[in-house]
C-alpha positions in Angstrom: 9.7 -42.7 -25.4 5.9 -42.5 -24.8 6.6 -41.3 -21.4 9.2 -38.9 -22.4 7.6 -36.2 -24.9 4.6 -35.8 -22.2 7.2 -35.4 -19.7 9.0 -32.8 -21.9 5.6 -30.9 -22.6 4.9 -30.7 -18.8 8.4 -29.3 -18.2 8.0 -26.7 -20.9 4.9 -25.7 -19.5 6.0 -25.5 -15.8 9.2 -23.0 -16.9 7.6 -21.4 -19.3 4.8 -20.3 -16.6 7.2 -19.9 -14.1 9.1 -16.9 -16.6 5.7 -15.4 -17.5 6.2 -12.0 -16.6 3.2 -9.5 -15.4 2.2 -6.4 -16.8 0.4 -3.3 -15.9 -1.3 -0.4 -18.1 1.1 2.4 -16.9 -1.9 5.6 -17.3 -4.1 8.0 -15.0 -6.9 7.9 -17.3 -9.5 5.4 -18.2 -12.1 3.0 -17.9 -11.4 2.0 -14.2 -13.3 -0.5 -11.8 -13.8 1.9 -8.9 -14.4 5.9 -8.9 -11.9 7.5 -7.8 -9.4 11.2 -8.5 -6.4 9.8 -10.1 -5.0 13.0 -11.5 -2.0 14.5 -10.5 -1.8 18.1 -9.5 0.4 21.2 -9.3 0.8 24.1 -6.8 3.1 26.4 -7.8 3.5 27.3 -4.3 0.8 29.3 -4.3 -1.7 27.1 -2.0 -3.3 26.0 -4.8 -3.5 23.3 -7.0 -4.2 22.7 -10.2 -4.7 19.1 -12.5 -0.8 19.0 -14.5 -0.2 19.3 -17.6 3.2 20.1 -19.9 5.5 18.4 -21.8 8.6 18.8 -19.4 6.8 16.9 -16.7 7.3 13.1 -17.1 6.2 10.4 -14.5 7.6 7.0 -14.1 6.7 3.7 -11.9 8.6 2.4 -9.7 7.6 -1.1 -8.3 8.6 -3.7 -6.0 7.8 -6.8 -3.4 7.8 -4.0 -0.5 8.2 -0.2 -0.8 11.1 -0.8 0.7 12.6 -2.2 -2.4 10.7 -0.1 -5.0 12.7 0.1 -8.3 12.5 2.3 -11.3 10.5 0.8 -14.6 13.4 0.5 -17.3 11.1 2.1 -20.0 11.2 6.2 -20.4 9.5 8.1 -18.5 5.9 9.0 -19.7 5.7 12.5 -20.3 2.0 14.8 -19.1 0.2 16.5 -21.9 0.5 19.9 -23.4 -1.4 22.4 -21.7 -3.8 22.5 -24.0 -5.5 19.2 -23.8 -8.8 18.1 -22.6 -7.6 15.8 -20.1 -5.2 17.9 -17.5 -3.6 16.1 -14.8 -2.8 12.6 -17.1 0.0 11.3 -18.8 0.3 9.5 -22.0 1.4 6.1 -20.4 1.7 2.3 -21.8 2.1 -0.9 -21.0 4.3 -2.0 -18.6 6.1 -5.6 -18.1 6.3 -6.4 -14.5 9.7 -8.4 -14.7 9.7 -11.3 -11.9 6.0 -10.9 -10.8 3.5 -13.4 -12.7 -0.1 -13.8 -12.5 -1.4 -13.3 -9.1 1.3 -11.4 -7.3 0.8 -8.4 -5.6 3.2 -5.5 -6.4 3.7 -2.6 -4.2 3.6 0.4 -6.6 4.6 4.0 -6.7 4.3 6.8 -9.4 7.3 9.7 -9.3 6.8 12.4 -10.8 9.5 15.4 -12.0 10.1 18.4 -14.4 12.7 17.6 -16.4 13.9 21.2 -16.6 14.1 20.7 -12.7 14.8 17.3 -11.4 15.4 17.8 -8.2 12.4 18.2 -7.1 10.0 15.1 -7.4 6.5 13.8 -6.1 5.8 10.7 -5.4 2.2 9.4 -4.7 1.5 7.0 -1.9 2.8 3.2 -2.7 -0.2 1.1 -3.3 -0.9 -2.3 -4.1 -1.3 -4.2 -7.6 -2.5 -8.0 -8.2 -1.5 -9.2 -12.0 -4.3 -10.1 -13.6 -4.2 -13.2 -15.6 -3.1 -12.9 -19.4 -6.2 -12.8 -21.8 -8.8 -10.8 -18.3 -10.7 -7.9 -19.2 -8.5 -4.6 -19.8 -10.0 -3.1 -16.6 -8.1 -5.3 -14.4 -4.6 -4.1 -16.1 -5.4 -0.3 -14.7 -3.5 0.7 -11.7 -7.1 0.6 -9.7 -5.7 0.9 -6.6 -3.5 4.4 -7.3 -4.9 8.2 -6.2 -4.5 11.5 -6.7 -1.5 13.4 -5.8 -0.1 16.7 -5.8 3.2 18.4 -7.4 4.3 21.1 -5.2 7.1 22.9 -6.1 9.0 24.5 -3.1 8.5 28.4 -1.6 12.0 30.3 -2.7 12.6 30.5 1.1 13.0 27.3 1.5 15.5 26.9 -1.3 17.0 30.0 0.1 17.4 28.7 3.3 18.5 25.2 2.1 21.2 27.0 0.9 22.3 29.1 3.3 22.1 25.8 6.0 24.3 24.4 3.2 27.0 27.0 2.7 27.4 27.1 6.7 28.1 23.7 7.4 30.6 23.8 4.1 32.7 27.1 6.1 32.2 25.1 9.4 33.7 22.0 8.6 36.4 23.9 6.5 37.6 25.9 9.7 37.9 22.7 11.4 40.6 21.7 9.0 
């Protein structure tokens, strides 16, 4: 019996590390380790590009082992901030629970961003790495360090036009084959 409870207590150690899940602090905006532009910007189509902001734009992570197998975050999106704040080009994010990466993995990353009025047409920033910080490290390390600025760009109408058009052709094609 002596040998059995510190047996048991070993074992409840071992699974309960082994379920520990990661997290991450989902934002744009902070305290970081390094300098860098982390906001995310919008061109209208016009060439030039401005730091986001509005309501109807939300951005979610997506993370993985590779970015090959990137996967959507099962919380909501985290919706930009009305125009009228002092910090354009952020969201309002949260923490996020890494589920199946504990301390000391690296996850490949990605943010997508969209305008819900218009969800066909999203951004996604470059994939970049995260390493899960042990529970109880300095808030710092929980930042995405490693993500960089990136830039909304919502297509020329020509495009779209001619998306279309391509579209509608192949559709009167394939139906006079038939």
């Amino acid at each position: 019996m002596k040998k059995l409870i510190p047996f048991l207590m070993l074992m409840a150690a071992g699974i309960s590390s082994a379920l520990a899940q990661g997290t991450v602090t989902f934002v744009n905006s902070g305290n970081f380790p390094t300098t860098a532009d982390r906001l995310v910007y919008f061109d209208p189509g016009t060439g030039v590009a401005v730091p986001l902001v509005g309501t109807n734009f939300v951005a979610q992570l997506f993370f993985g082992d590779s970015a090959t197998s990137l996967q959507a975050h099962t919380a909501a999106p985290s919706r930009f901030r009305v125009p009228t704040t002092l910090s354009p080009g952020t969201w309002s994010g949260a923490t996020r629970t890494l589920t199946g990466f504990g301390t000391g993995s690296t996850v490949v990353m990605q943010v997508r961003v969209w305008d819900e009025n218009n969800p066909s047409i999203v951004a996604n920033s470059a994939t970049f790495n995260y390493t899960v910080p042990a529970p109880g490290s300095p808030a710092q390390q929980f930042l995405m360090d490693n993500f960089r600025m990136f830039t909304y760009v919502v297509p020329e109408p020509s495009v779209i036009g001619l998306g279309l058009l391509g579209a509608g052709a192949l559709f009167l094609l394939r139906r006079r084959k038939a």
